[in-house]
C-alpha positions as CSV (number, residue, x, y, z in Angstrom):
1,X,120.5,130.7,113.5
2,X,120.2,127.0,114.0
3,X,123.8,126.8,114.6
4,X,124.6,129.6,116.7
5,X,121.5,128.3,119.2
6,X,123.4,124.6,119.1
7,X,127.0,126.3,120.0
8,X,125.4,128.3,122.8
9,X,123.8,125.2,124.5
10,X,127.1,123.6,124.0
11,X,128.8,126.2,125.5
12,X,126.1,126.5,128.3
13,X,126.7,122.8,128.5
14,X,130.2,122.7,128.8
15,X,129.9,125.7,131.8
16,X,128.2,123.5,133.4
17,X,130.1,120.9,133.6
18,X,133.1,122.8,134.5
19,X,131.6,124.0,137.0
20,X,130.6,120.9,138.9
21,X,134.0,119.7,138.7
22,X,135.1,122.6,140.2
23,X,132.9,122.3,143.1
24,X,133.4,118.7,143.7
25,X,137.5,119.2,142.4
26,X,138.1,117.1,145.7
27,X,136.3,114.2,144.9
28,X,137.4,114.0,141.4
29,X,141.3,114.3,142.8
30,X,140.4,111.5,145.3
31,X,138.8,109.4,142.6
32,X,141.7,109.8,140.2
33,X,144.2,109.6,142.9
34,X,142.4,106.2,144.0
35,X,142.2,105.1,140.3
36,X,145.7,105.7,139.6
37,X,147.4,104.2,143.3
38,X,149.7,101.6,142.4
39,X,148.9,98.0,143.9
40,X,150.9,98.6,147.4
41,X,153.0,95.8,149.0
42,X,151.3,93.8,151.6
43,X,151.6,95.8,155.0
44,X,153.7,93.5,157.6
45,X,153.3,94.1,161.5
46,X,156.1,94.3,163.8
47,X,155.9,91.2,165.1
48,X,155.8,89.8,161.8
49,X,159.1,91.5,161.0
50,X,160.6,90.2,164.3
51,X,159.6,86.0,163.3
52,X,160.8,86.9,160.3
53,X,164.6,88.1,161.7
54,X,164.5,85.3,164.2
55,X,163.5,82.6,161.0
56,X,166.7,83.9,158.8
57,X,168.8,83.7,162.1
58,X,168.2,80.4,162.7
59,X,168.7,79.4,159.5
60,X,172.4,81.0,159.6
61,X,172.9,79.5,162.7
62,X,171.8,76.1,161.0
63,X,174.1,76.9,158.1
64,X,177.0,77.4,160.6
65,X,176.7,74.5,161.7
66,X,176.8,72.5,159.0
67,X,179.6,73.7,157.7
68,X,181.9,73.3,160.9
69,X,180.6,70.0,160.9
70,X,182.2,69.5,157.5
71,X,185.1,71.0,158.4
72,X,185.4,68.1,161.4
73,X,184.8,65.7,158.8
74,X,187.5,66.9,156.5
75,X,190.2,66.9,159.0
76,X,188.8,63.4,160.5
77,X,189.0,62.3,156.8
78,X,192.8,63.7,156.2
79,X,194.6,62.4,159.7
80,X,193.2,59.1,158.4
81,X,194.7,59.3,155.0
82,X,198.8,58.3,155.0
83,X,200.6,61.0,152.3
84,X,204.0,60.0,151.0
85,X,205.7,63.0,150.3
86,X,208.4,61.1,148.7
87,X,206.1,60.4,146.3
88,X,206.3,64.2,144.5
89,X,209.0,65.0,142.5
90,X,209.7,68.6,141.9
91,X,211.4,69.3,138.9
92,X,211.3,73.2,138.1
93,X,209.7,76.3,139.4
94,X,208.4,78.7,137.6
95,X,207.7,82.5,139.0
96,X,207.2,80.2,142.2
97,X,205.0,77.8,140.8
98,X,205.6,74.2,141.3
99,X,205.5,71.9,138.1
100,X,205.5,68.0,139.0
101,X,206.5,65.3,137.3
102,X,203.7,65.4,134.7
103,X,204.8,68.7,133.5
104,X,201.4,70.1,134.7
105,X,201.9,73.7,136.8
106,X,199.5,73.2,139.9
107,X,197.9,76.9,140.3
108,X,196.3,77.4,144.0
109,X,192.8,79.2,143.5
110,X,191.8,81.5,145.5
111,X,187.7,81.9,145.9
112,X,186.6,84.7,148.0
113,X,182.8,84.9,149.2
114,X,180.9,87.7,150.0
115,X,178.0,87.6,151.9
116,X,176.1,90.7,150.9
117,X,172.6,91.9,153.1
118,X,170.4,92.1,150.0
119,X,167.2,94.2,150.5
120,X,163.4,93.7,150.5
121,X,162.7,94.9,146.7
122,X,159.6,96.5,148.4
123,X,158.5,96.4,152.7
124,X,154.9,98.3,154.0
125,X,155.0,98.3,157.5
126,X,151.7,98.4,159.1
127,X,151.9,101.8,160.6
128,X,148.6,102.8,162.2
129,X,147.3,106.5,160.8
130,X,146.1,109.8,162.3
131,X,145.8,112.9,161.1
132,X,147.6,115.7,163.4
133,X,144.1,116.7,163.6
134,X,142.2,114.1,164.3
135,X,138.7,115.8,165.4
136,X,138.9,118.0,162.3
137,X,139.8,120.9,164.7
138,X,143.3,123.0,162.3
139,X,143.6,125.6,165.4
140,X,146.1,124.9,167.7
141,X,147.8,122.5,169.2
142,X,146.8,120.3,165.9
143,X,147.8,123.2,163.6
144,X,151.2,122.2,165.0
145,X,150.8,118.8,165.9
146,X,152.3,116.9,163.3
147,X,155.9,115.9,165.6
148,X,153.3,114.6,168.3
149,X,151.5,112.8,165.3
150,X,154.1,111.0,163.9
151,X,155.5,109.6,167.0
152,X,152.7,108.8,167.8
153,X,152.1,107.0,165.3
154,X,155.3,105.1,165.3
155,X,154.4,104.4,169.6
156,X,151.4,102.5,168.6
157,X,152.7,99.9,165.3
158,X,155.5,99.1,167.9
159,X,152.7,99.0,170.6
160,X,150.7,96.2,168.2
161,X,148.1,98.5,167.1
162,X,146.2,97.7,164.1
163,X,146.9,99.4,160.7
164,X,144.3,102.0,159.8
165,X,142.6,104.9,161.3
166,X,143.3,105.2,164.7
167,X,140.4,106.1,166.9
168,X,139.8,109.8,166.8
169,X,139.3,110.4,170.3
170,X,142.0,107.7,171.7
171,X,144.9,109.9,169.1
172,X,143.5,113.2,170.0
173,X,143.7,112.7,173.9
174,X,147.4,111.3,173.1
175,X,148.6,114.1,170.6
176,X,147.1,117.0,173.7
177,X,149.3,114.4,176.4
178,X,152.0,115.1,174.2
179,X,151.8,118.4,173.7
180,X,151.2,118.7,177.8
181,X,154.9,117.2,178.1
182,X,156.1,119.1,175.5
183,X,155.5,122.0,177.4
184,X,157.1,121.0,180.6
185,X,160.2,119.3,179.2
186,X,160.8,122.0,176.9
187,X,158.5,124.6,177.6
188,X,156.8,125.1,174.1
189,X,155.3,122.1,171.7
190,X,155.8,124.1,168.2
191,X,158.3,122.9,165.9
192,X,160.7,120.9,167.4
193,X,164.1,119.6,165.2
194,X,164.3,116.1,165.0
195,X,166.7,115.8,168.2
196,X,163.9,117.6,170.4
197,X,161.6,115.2,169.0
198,X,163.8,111.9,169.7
199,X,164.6,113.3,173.4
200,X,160.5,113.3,174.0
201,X,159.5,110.1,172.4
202,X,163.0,108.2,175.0
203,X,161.3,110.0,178.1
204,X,157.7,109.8,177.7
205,X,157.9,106.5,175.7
206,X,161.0,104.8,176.7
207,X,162.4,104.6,173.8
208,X,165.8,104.8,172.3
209,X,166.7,107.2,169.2
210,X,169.4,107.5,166.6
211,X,169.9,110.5,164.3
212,X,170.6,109.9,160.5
213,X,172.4,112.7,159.1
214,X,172.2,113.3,155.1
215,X,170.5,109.7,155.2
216,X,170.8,107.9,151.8
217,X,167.7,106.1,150.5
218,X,169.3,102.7,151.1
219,X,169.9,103.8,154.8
220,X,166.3,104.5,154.9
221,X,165.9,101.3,153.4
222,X,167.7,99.5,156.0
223,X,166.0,100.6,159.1
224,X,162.6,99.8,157.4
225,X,163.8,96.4,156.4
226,X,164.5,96.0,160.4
227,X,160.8,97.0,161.3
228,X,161.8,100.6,162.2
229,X,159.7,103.2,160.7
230,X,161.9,106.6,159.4
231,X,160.7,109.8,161.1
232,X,161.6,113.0,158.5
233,X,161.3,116.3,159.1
234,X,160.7,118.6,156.0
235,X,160.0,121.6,154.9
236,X,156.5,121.3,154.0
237,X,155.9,123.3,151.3
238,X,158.7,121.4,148.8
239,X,156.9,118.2,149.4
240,X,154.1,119.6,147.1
241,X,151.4,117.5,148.5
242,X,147.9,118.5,146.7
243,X,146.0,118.0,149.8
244,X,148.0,120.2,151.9
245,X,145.9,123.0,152.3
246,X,147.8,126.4,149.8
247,X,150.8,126.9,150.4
248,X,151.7,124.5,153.0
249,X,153.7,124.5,156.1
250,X,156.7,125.7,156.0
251,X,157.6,122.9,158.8
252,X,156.4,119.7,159.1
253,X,157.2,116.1,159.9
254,X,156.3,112.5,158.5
255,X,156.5,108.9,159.2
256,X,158.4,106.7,155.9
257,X,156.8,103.2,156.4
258,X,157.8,101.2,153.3
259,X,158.8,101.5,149.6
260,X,158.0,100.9,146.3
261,X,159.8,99.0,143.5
262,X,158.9,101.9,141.6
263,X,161.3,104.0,143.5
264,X,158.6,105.6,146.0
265,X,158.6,106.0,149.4
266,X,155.3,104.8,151.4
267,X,154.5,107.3,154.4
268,X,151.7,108.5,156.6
269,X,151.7,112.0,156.5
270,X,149.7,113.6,159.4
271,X,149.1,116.6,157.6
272,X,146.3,115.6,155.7
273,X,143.3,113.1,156.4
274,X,144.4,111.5,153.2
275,X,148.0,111.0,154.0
276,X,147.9,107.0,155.0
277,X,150.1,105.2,152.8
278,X,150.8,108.0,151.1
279,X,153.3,107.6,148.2
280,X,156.5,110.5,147.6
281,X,159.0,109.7,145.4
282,X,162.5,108.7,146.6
283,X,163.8,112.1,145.5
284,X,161.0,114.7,146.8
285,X,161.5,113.1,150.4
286,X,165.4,113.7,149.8
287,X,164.9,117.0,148.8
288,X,162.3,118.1,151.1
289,X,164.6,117.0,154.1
290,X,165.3,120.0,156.2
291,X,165.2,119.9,159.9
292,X,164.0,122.8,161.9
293,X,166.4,125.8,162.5
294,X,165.1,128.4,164.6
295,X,163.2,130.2,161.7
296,X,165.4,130.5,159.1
297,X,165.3,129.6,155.4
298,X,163.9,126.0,155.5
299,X,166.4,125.1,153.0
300,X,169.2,125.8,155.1
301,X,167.7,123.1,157.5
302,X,170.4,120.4,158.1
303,X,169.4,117.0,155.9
304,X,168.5,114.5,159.0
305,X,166.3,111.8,159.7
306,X,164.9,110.3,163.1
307,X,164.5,106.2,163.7
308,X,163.1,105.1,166.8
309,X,163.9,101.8,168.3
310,X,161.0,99.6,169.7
């Protein structure tokens, strides 16, 4: 009897417990998830990025010089030097190399340089984060807002805003300005492609666009090298993002803001108050790349990505 009353309050025990994880599942998931984040790059500004460019330029610039004033030199140091050509004696040739008196077959090298543009092995730009709901208010607009969100988003780290949580009522008045524009440039806000979504940001923002199609992850790369966050649209639901609330949108869009040397992309995702510096890996965002097409199969989506120029 003794044992069967110790099993029961083990079991009782054990319900218990299960059941407090359950209810506080979130928590748990944001502990683990916290515990388990890999140590992220340090986050760079814009205008960090640009002193940066403009350092490495001058330094080319530097290294030009130098070398043309070498190259003065050398032909300042040969008019000065008297050759006697008389002085060579050819004797043979040989699959038209020259052998001189010495016997000794003088071979012309040939050194070729390349000057390769080696990338960051990891970059975190300081991308400033809001959810597409920034009130905690999922009806619409914000149920639809993520587009609005990410450039947005994008706007203000080119603007010089601070990375972190953007001010709740300062993103929600901006996502509903949006949205207002949306509406009379297009006439509907909801799910527009990536080209929609580029024409918007050039006329309310004043900024240029360029459309990546079937991007690579070094092209990513490249742009977020620059200082130009990537702008993705997806189809939600193959990103597989455990906060996303079941089963996920079937559109959405993110901002890529860095990488990993582990082979992850950094992003904020609006779609989820825990979405800054979020980490996907390289092959999820490639995968999950699908731009909006009128309603069809997601998957059928053409592969495209949207960079904004400051």
């Amino acid at each position: 009897m003794r044992g069967i009353k110790l099993f029961v309050e083990f079991l009782i025990v054990m319900i218990a417990l299960g059941a407090a994880l359950y209810l506080n599942r979130v928590a748990v998931m944001d502990w683990w998830a916290t515990a388990s984040l890999p140590e992220l790059p340090v986050s760079v500004t814009f205008e960090q990025v640009v002193e940066n460019e403009s350092l490495i330029e001058e330094e080319d610039q530097t290294e030009v010089e130098v070398v043309e004033d070498l190259a003065v030199l050398e032909e300042d140091v040969v008019d000065a030097v008297e050759v006697d050509v008389t002085e060579v004696i050819v004797i043979d040739e040989v699959d038209g190399e020259l052998i001189d008196a010495s016997g000794v077959i003088e071979e012309e090298i040939v050194v070729e340089e390349e000057k390769e543009d080696l990338l960051p092995l990891s970059i975190n730009l300081a991308v400033p984060f809001t959810p597409q709901a920034p009130n905690g208010t999922w009806g619409e607009p914000y149920q639809e807002g993520c587009e609005e969100a990410s450039v947005y988003m994008v706007e203000r780290y080119f603007e010089g805003e601070p990375e972190g949580l953007i001010e709740a009522s300062k993103a929600d008045e901006a996502i509903l300005s949006i949205v207002d524009f949306e509406n009379e440039l297009f006439g509907f806000y909801e799910d527009t492609t990536a080209l929609q979504t580029g024409m918007f940001a050039e006329l309310m923002f004043g900024r240029t666009y360029e459309l990546m199609v079937d991007p690579t992850v070094d092209q990513i790369k490249t742009h977020l090298a620059a200082g130009r966050p990537v702008i993705i649209p997806a189809g939600g639901r193959l990103l597989n993002n455990p906060y996303f609330t079941a089963p996920g949108p079937i559109y959405h869009m993110l901002v890529i803001r860095g990488y990993t040397e582990a082979g992850q992309f950094i992003v904020n995702d609006p779609g989820t108050y825990r979405g800054e510096a979020f980490l996907y890996d390289f092959d999820t965002i490639l995968y999950a790349m699908h731009d909006w097409n009128g309603g069809e199969e997601i998957t059928d989506g053409r592969k495209v990505a949207l960079v904004i120029y400051p």
